[in-house]
GUZASE-330559 format. One record per residue (C-alpha): chain; z, x, y; residue number from 0. Coordinates in Angstrom, 1 decimal. Example, Ala and Ser with C-alpha at 12.3 -4.5 7.8 and 13.67 -1.06 7.14 Angstrom:
<atoms>
<"A" <7.8 12.3 -4.5> 0>
<"A" <7.1 13.7 -1.1> 1>
</atoms>
This chain:
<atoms>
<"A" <0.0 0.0 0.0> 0>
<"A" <0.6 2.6 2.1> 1>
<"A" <-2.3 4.6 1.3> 2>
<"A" <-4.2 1.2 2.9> 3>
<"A" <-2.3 1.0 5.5> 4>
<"A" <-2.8 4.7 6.8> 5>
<"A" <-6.8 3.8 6.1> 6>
<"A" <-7.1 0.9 8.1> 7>
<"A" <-4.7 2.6 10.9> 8>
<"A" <-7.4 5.5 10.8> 9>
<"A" <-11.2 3.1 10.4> 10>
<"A" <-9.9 1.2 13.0> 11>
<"A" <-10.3 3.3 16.1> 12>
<"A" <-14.0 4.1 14.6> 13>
<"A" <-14.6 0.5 14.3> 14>
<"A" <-13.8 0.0 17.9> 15>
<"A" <-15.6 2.9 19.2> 16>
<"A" <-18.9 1.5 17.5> 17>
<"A" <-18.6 -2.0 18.6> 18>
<"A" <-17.9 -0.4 21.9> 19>
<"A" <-21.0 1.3 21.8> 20>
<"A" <-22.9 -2.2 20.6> 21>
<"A" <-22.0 -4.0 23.4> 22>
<"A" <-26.1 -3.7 25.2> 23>
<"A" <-27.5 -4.2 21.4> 24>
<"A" <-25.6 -7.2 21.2> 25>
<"A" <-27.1 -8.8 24.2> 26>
<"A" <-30.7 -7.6 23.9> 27>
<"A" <-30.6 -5.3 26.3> 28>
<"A" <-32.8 -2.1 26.3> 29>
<"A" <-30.2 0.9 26.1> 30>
<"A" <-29.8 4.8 25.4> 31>
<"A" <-27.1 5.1 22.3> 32>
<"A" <-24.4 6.1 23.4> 33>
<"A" <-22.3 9.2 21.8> 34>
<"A" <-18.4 9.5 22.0> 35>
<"A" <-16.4 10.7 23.6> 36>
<"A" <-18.7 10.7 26.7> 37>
<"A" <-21.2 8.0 26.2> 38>
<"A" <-24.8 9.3 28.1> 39>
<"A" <-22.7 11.5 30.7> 40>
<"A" <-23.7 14.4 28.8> 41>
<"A" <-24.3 18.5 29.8> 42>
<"A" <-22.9 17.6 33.1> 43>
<"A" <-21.9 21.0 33.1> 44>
<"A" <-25.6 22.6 33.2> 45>
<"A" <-27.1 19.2 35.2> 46>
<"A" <-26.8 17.7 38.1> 47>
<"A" <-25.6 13.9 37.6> 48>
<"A" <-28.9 13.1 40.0> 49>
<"A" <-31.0 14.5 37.6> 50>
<"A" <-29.0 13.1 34.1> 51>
<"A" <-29.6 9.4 35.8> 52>
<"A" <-33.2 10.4 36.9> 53>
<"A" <-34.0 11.0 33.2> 54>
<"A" <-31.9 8.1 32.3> 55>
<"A" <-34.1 6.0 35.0> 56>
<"A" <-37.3 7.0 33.8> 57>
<"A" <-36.8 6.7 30.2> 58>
<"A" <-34.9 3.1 30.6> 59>
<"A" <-37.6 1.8 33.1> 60>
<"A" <-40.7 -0.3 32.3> 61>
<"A" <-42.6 -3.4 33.9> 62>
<"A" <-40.8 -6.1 34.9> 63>
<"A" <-37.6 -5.0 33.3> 64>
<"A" <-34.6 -5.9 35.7> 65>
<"A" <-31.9 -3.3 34.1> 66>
<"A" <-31.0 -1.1 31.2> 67>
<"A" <-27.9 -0.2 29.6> 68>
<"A" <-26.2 3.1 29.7> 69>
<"A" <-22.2 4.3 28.6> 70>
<"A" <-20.1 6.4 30.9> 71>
<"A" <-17.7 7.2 28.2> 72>
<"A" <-17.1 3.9 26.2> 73>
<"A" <-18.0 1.9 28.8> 74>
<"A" <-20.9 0.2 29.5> 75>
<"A" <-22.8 0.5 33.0> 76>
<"A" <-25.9 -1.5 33.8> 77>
<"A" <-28.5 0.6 35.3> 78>
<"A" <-30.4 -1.1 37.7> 79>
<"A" <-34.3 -0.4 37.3> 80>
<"A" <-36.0 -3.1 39.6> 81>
<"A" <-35.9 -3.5 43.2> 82>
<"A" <-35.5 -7.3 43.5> 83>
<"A" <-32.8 -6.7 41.1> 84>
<"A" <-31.1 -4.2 43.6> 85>
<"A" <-31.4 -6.5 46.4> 86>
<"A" <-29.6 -9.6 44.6> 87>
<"A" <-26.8 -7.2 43.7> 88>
<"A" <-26.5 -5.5 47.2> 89>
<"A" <-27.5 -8.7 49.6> 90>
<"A" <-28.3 -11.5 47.7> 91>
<"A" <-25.6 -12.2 44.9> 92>
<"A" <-23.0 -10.1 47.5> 93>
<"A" <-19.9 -12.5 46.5> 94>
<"A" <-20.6 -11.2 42.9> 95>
<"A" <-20.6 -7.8 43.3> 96>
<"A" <-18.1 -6.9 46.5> 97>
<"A" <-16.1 -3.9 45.2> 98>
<"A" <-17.1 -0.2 43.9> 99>
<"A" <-14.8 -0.1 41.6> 100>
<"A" <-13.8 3.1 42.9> 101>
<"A" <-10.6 4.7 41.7> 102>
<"A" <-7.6 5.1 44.2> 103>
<"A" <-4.2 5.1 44.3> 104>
<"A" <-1.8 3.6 46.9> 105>
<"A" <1.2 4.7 45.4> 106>
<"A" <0.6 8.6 44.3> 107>
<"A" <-2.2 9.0 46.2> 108>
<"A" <-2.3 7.1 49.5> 109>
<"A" <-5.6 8.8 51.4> 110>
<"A" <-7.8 7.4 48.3> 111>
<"A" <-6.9 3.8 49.4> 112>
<"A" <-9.7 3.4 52.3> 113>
<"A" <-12.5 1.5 53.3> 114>
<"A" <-14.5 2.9 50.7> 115>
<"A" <-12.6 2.5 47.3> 116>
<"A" <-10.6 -0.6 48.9> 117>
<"A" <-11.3 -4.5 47.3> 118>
<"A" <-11.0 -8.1 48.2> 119>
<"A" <-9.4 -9.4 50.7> 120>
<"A" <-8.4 -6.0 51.8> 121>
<"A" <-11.7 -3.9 52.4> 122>
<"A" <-12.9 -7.7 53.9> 123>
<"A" <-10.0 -7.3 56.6> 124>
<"A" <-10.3 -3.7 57.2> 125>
<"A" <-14.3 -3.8 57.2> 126>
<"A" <-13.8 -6.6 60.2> 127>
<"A" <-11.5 -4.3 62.2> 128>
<"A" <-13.2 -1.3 61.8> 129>
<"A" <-17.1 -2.5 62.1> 130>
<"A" <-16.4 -2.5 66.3> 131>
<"A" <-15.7 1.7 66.4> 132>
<"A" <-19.3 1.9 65.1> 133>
<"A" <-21.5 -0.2 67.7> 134>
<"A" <-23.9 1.3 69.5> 135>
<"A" <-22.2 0.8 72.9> 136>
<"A" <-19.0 3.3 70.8> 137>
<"A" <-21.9 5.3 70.0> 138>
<"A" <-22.9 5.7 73.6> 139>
<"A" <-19.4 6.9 74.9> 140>
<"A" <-18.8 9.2 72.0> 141>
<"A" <-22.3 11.1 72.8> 142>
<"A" <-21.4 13.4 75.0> 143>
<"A" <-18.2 14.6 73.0> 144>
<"A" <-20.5 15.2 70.2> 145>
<"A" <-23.2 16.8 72.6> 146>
<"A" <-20.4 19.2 74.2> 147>
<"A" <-19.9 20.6 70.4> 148>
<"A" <-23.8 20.8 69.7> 149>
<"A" <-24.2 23.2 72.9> 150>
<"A" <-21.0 25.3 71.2> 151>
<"A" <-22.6 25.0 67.6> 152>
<"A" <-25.9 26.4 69.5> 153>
<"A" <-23.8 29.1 71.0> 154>
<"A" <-21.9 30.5 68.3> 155>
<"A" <-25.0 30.2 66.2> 156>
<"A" <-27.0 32.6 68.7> 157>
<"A" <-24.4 34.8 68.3> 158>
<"A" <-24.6 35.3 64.8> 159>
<"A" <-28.5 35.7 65.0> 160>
<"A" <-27.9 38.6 66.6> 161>
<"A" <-25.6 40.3 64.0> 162>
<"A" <-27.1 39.4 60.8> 163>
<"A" <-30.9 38.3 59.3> 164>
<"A" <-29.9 35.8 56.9> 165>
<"A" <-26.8 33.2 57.7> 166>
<"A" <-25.7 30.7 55.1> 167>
<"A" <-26.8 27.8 57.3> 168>
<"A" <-24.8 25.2 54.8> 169>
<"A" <-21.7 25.9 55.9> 170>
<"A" <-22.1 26.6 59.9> 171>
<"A" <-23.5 23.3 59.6> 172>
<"A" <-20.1 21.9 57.9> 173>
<"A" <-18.4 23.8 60.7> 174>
<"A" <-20.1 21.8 63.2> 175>
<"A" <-19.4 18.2 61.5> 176>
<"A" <-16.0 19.5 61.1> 177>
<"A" <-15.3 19.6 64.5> 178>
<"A" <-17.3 16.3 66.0> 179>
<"A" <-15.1 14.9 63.3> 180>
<"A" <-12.3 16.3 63.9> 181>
<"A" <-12.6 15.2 67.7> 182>
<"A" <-13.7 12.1 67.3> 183>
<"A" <-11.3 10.9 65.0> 184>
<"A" <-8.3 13.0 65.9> 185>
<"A" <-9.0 13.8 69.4> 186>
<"A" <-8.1 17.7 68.3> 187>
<"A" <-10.2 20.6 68.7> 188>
<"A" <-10.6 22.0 65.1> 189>
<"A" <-12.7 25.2 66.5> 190>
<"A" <-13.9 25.8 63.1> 191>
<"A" <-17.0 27.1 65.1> 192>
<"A" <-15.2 30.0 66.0> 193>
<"A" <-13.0 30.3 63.0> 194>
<"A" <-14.8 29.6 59.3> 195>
<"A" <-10.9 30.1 58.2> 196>
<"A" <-9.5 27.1 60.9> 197>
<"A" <-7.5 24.8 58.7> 198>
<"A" <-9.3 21.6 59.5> 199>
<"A" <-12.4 23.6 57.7> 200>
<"A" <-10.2 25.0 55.0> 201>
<"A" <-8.7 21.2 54.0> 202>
<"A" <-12.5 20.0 54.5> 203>
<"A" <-13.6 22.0 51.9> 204>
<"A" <-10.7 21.1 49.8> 205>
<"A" <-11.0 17.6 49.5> 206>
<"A" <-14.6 18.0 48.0> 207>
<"A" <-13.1 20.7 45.3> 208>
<"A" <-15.9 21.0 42.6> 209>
<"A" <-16.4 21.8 38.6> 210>
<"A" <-16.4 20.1 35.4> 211>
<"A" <-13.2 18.9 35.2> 212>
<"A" <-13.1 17.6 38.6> 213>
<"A" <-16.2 15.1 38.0> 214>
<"A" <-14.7 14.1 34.3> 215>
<"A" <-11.2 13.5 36.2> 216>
<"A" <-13.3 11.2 39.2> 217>
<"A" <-15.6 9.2 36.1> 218>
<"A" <-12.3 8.8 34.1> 219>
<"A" <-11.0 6.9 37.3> 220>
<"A" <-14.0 5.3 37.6> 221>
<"A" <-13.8 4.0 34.1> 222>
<"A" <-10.3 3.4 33.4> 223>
<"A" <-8.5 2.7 36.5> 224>
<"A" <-5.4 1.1 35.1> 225>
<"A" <-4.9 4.2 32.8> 226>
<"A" <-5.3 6.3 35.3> 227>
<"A" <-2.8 4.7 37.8> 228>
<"A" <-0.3 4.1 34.6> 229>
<"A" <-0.7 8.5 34.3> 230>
<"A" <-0.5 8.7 38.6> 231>
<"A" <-3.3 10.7 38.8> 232>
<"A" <-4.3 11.9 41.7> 233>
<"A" <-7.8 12.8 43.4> 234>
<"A" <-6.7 14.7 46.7> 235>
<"A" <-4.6 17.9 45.8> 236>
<"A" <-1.2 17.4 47.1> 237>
<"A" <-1.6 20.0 49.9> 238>
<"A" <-4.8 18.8 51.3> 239>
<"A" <-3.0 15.0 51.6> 240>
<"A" <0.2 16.2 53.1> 241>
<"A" <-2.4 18.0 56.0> 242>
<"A" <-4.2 15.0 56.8> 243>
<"A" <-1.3 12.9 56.7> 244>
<"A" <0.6 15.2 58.9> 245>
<"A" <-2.3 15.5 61.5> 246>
<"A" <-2.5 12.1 61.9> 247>
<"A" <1.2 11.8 62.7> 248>
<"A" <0.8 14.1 65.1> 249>
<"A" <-2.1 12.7 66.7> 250>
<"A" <-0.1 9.1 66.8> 251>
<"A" <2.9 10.2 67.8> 252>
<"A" <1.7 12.2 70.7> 253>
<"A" <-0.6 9.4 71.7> 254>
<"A" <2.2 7.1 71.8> 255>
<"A" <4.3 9.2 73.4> 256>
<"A" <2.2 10.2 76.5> 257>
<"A" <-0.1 6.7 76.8> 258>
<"A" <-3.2 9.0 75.5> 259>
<"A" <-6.4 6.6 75.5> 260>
<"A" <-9.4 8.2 74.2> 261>
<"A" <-11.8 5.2 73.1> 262>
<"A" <-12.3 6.8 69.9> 263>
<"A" <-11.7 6.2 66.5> 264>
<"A" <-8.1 7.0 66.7> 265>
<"A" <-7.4 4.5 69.1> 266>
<"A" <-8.9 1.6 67.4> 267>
<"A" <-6.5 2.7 64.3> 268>
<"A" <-3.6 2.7 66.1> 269>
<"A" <-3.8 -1.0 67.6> 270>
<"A" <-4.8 -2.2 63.9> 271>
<"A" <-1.3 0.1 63.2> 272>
<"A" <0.7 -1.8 66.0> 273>
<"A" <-0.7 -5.2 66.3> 274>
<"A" <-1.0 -7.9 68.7> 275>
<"A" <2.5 -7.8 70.5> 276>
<"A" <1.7 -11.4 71.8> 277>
<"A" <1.1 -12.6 67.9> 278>
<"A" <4.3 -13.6 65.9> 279>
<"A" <2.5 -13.3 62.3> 280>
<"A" <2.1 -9.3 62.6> 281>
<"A" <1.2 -9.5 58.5> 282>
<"A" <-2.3 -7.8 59.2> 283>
<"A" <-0.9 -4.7 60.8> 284>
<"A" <-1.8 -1.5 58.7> 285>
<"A" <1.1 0.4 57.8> 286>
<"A" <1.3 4.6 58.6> 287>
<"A" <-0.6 5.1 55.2> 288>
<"A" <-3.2 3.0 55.3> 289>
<"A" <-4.0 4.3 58.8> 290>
<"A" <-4.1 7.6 57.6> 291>
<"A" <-6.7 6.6 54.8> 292>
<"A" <-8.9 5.6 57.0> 293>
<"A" <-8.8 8.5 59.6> 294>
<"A" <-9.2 10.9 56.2> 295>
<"A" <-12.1 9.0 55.1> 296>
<"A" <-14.1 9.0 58.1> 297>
<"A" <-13.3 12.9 58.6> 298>
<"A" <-14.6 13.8 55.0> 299>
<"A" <-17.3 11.2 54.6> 300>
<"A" <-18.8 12.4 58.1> 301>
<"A" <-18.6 16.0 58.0> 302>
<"A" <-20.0 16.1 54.3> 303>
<"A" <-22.6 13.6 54.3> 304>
<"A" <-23.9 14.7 57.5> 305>
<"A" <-23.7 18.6 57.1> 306>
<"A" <-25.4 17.7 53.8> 307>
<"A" <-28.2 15.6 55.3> 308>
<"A" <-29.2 18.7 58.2> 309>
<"A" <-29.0 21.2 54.8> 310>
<"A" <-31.8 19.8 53.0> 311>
<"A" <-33.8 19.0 56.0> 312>
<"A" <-33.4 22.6 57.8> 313>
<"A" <-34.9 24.1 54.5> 314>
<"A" <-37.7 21.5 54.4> 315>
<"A" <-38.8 22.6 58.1> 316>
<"A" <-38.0 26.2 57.1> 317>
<"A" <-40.1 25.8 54.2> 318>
<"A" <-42.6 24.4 56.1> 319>
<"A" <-43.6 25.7 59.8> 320>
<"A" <-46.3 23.3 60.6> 321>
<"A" <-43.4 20.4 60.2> 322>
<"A" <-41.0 22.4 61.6> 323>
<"A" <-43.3 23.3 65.4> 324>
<"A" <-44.4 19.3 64.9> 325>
<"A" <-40.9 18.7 65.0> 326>
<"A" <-39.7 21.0 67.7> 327>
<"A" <-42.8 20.4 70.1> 328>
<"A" <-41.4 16.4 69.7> 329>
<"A" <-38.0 17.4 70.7> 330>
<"A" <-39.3 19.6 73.8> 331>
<"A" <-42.0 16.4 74.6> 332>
<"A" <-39.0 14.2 74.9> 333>
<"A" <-36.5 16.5 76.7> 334>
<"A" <-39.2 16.4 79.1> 335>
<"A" <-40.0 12.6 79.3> 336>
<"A" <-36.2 11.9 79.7> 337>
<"A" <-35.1 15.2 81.6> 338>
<"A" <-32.1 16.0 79.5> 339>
<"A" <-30.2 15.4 75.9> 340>
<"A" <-28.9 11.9 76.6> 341>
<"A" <-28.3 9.1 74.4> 342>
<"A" <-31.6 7.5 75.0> 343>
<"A" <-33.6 10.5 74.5> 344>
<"A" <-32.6 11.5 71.1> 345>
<"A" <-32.9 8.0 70.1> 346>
<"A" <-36.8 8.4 71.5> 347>
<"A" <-37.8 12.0 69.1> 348>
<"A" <-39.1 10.0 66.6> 349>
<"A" <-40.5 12.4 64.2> 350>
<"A" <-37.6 14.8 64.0> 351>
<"A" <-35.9 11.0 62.9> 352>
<"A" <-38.8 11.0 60.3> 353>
<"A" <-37.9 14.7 59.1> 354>
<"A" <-34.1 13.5 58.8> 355>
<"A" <-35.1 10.1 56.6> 356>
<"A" <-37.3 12.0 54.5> 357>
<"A" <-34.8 14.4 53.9> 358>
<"A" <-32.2 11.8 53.5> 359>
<"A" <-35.2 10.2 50.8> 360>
<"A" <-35.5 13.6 48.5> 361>
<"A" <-31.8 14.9 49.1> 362>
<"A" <-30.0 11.5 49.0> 363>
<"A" <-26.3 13.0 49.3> 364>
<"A" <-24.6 9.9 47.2> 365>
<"A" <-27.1 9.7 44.5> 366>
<"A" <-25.6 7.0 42.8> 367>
<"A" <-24.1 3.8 43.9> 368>
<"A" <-22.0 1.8 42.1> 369>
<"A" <-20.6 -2.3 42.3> 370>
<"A" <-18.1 -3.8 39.7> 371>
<"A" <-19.1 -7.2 38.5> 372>
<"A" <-16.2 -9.7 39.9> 373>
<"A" <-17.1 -12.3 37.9> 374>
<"A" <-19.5 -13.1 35.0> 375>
<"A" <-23.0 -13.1 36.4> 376>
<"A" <-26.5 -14.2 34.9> 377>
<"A" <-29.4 -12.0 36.1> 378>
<"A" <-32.2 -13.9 37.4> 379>
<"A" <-35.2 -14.7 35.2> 380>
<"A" <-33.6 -12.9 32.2> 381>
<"A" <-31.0 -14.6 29.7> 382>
<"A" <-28.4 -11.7 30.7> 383>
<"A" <-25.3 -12.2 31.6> 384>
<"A" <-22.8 -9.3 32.8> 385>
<"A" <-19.4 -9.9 32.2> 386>
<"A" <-16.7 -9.3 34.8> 387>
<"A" <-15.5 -6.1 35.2> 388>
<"A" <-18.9 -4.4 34.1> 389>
<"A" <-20.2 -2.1 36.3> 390>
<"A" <-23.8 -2.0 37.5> 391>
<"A" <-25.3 1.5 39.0> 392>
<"A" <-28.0 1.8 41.5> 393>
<"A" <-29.7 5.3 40.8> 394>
<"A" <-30.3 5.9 44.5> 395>
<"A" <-32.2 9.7 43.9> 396>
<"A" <-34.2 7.8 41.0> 397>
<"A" <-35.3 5.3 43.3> 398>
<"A" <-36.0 8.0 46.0> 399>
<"A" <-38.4 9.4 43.3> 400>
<"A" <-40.2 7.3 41.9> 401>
<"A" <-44.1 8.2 42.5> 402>
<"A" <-44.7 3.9 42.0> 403>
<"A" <-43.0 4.1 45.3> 404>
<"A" <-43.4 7.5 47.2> 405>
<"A" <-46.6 9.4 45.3> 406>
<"A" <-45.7 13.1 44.5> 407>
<"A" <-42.6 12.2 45.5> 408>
<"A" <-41.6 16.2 45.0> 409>
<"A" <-43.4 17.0 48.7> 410>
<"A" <-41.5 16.8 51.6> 411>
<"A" <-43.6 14.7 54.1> 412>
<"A" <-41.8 12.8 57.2> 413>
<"A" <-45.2 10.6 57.9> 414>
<"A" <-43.9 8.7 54.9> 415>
<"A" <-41.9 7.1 57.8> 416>
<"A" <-44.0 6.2 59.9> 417>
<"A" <-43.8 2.2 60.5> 418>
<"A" <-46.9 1.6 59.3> 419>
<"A" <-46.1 3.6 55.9> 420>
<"A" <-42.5 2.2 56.0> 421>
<"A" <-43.7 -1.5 56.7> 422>
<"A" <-45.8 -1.5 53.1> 423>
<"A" <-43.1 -0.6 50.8> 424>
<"A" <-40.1 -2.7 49.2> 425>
<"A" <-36.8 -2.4 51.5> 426>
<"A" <-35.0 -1.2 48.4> 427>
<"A" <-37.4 1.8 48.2> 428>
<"A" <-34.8 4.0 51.1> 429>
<"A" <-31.0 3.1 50.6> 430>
<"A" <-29.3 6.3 51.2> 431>
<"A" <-26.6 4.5 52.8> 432>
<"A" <-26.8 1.5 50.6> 433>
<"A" <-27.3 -2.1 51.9> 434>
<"A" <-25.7 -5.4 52.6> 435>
<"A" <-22.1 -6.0 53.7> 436>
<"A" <-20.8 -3.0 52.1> 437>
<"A" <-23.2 -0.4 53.1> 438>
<"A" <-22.1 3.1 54.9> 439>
<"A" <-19.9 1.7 58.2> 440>
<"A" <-20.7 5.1 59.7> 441>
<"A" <-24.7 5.1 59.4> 442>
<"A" <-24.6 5.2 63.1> 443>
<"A" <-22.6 7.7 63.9> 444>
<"A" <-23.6 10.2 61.4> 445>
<"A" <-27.6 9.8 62.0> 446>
<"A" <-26.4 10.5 65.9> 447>
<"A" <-24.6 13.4 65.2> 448>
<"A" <-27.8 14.9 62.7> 449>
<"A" <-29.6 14.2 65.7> 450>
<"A" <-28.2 15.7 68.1> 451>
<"A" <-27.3 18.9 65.6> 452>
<"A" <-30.9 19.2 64.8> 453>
<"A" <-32.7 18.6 68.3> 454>
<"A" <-30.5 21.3 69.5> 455>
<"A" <-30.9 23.9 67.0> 456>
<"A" <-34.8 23.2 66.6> 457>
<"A" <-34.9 24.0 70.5> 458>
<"A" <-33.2 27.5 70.0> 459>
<"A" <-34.2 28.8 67.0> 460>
<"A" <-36.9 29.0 64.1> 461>
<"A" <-35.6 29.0 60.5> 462>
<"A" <-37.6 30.6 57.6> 463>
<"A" <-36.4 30.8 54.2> 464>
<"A" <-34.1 33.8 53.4> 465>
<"A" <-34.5 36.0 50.1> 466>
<"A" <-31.7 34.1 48.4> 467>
<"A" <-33.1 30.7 48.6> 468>
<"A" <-35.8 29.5 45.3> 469>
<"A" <-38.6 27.5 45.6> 470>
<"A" <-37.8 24.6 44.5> 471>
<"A" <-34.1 24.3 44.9> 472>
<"A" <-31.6 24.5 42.5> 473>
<"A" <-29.3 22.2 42.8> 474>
<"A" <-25.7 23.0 42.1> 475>
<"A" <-24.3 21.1 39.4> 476>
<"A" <-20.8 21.2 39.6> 477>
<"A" <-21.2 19.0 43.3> 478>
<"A" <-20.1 15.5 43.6> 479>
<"A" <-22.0 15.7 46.8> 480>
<"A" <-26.2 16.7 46.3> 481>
<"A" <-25.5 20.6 47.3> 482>
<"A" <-27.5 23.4 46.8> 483>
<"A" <-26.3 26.3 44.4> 484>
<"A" <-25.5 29.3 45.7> 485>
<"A" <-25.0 28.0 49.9> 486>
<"A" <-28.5 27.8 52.0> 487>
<"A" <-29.4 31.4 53.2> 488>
<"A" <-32.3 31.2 56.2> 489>
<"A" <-33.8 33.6 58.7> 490>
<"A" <-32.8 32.7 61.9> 491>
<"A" <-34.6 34.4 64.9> 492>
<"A" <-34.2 33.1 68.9> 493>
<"A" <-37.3 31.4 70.2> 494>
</atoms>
């Protein structure tokens, strides 16, 4: 008897597992087999997870199929393969797919509960509150703080011309997001420009820490959040949490202290913190955490992404100089049509806006984005029906190259943005910043400050490829962000 019972105590698990990885065969759906313990997120350590879910894309897709299933670990993950398809789930069917299903963690880890990785009721609240920093009349004001650290970006970038032949362009470009961000949204002067050691750039870095274990730890949130809360685990390392959390105590209490008004993102955080005094019900007020969550997440979403985004695009144009002098002879025609950098007249270069969307197209920096399934939801025209809790992927870098869409998608080209080009292919076809009510609050403010970054350093300088740099690029895979391996090394010479 007990011989039996140790048996079925051992078949059991292997049972599971393969009904587990059943679950698409069951419904009919067109799937890769999965293999435990990691389902399809396999070789992640010699891949890139933008070129895993390319292959996955390409070898799921075919006419007028709406999804295909995929396992991240044991758990399924519908991949979405047809653009109509991505619409419903990002616009249309909204109310069925509202949250990310990102991991975070109030209690342990209170900078992970933000705008981003936030659900319900609460990201609906917060998204509200939050949506005025990010008008274009905020936009306006904040211009000229961003322009002030463009000219010192330009500046401490001429200096290092002068010293060395090849600069790793990647992270003076990080240095520069670093500190718009930084005084933006703390009002502090970071001067990372002038110090790659300043700690503002030293916790930046931090908080996107990379490797194998790092992305397994992120997808095993992803996948099993209550396990992971049950275990506390944390995403931020302790020390770069107690920073942020710190600086933005700081910030507050001196604010408060001296009646500091900035009209920046700060501010708007710290009447959401305090409330309406004239209100009795103050139940909406966000507490000190919360507050904090948000400052951290629009510091390391908008120094990444947009560092990222300027990356890609400066080795494009470096790789490239007939784009590159149609890009700066653009800048220099509008300069002159407007008279100086104002708000107006970087909104006016529009091909160095091309250059920066076709770079966003081929280097998407969030290749993959993800909705859970709030409640069980039949896809249209098909008999499938995707139970709550499943979560559906949109392969963004897929999308972005898929030759149906964008032919030899491989070449960097900026006319594909042209209206005329852009006016003849499906919406869906560009969604680096996602779509619909939960698409990136900050699109604004990070294509300003790319613009801004890039009108000022095509004006000064011409970029060719250094020694270090291949043809094509290799892409690091150890990056949650899109990065390339081994930094960006360029020429830079004075024009």
């Amino acid at each position: 008897m007990w011989i039996y019972f140790v048996l079925a105590a051992a078949l059991l698990p292997v049972y599971w597992f393969r009904d587990r990885y059943a679950y698409w065969q069951k419904r009919g759906v067109p799937h890769l087999p999965g293999r435990f313990p990691f389902g399809n997120l396999q070789n992640l350590n010699s891949q890139h997870l933008s070129a895993l879910a390319k292959r996955q894309y390409e070898q799921l897709k075919s006419p007028g199929r709406k999804l295909g299933g995929i396992f991240f670990f044991i758990n399924p993950v519908a991949m979405a393969l047809e653009l109509d398809f991505v619409r419903d789930v990002l616009i249309k069917d909204f109310q069925y797919f509202h949250d990310r299903g990102l991991y975070y963690n109030e209690k342990d880890d209170p900078l992970t509960a933000h705008l981003l990785s936030l659900e319900g009721a609460k990201w609906k609240y917060l998204r509200s509150k939050l949506t005025p920093t990010f008008t274009s009349g905020k936009m306006k004001m904040m211009f000229p703080t961003v322009t002030a650290v463009a000219e010192r970006f330009q500046q401490s970038l001429g200096a290092e011309a002068g010293k060395m032949q090849e600069i790793e362009i990647k992270d003076f470009l990080a240095r520069y997001t670093t500190d718009v961000i930084g005084t933006c949204a703390f009002g502090l002067e970071c001067n990372s420009l002038q110090d790659p050691q300043a700690k503002f750039r030293v916790m930046g870095r931090k908080a996107f820490p990379q490797g194998l274990l790092t992305l397994l730890k992120i997808f095993f949130g992803l996948m099993f959040r209550d396990v992971a809360r049950w275990f506390g685990m944390r995403v931020l390392n302790k020390d770069v949490s107690d920073f942020f959390m710190g600086a933005v105590r700081d910030t507050i209490e001196y604010r408060e202290t001296n009646n500091v008004r900035r009209n920046d993102f700060m501010d708007l955080l710290i009447e959401l913190k305090n409330g309406d005094p004239s209100q009795e019900d103050q139940s909406d007020r966000l507490t000190f955490n919360q507050t904090a969550a948000q400052a951290f997440l629009f510091f390391a979403a908008g120094f990444e992404t947009s560092s990222t985004v300027m990356t890609f695009c400066l080795f494009e144009l470096a790789n490239n100089q007939t784009l590159q002098d149609k890009a700066r002879q653009n800048v220099i025609d509008v300069l002159k049509k407007h008279g100086s950098m104002t708000y107006e007249a970087v909104h006016d270069m529009k091909y160095l806006e091309n250059c920066i969307h076709e770079s966003l197209r081929k280097y998407p920096p969030i290749v993959n984005v993800f909705r859970n399934v709030t409640k069980p939801y039949k896809v249209a025209d098909t008999d499938i029906v995707l139970d709550k809790r499943c979560q559906v992927m949109i392969p963004v870098h897929a999308i972005h190259h898929d030759p149906a869409y964008y032919p030899d998608p491989e070449r960097f080209d900026p006319d594909r943005f042209e209206p005329e080009q852009t006016a003849l292919r499906h919406p869906m076809t560009f969604i680096p910043f996602g779509d619909g009510p939960r698409s990136c609050i900050g699109l604004r403010f990070g294509m300003m400050q790319a613009r801004i970054g890039m009108a000022h350093l095509l004006l000064k300088f011409r970029f060719r490829l250094g020694a270090r740099v291949s043809v094509p690029l290799e892409i690091d895979p150890s990056s949650l962000v899109l990065s390339p391996k081994g930094g960006m090394w360029l020429n830079v010479e004075k024009i």
